[in-house]
C-alpha positions, 0 to 999 in steps of 0.5 A: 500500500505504500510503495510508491509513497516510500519510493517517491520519498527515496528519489527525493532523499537521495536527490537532496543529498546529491544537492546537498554533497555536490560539492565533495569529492564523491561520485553519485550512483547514473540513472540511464535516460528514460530509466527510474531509480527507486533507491533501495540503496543510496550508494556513492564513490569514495575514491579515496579513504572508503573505510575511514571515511564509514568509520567516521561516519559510524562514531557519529551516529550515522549508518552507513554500509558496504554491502559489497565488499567482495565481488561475485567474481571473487567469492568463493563459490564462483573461484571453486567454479572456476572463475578466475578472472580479474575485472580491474573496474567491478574491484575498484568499485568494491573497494570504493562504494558506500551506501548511505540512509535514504529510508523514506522515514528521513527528515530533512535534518537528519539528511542534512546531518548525513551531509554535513557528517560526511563533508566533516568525514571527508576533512578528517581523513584528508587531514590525517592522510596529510598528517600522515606523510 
C-alpha cells in the first residue's frame, strides 16, 4: 500500500543529498535516460579513504554500509567454479562504494546531518592522510 509513497520519498532523499554533497569529492550512483531509480540503496564513490571515511561516519551516529565488499567474481563459490578472472573496474568499485540512509522515514535534518557528517568525514581523513606523510 505504500510503495510508491516510500519510493517517491527515496528519489527525493537521495536527490537532496546529491544537492546537498555536490560539492565533495564523491561520485553519485547514473540513472540511464528514460530509466527510474527507486533507491533501495543510496550508494556513492569514495575514491579515496572508503573505510575511514564509514568509520567516521559510524562514531557519529550515522549508518552507513558496504554491502559489497567482495565481488561475485571473487567469492568463493564462483573461484571453486572456476572463475578466475580479474575485472580491474567491478574491484575498484568494491573497494570504493558506500551506501548511505535514504529510508523514506528521513527528515530533512537528519539528511542534512548525513551531509554535513560526511563533508566533516571527508576533512578528517584528508587531514590525517596529510598528517600522515
Amino acid at each position: 500500500n505504500h510503495l510508491e509513497e516510500w519510493t517517491a520519498r527515496r528519489v527525493r532523499n537521495a536527490n537532496v543529498l546529491k544537492e546537498l554533497m555536490s560539492d565533495l569529492p564523491l561520485e553519485f550512483q547514473s540513472v540511464l535516460p528514460g530509466a527510474e531509480h527507486v533507491y533501495h540503496q543510496f550508494t556513492v564513490r569514495i575514491p579515496e579513504h572508503r573505510d575511514a571515511v564509514a568509520a567516521y561516519l559510524r562514531e557519529h551516529g550515522v549508518g552507513c554500509e558496504i554491502y559489497y565488499p567482495l565481488p561475485i567474481h571473487q567469492q568463493p563459490l564462483y573461484k571453486r567454479m572456476g572463475y578466475d578472472v580479474s575485472l580491474p573496474h567491478t574491484e575498484r568499485a568494491a573497494q570504493e562504494v558506500l551506501s548511505l540512509p535514504v529510508h523514506p522515514s528521513l527528515s530533512d535534518a537528519d539528511l542534512f546531518t548525513v551531509a554535513r557528517t560526511m563533508r566533516e568525514a571527508l576533512a578528517a581523513v584528508q587531514t590525517e592522510a596529510i598528517a600522515a606523510r
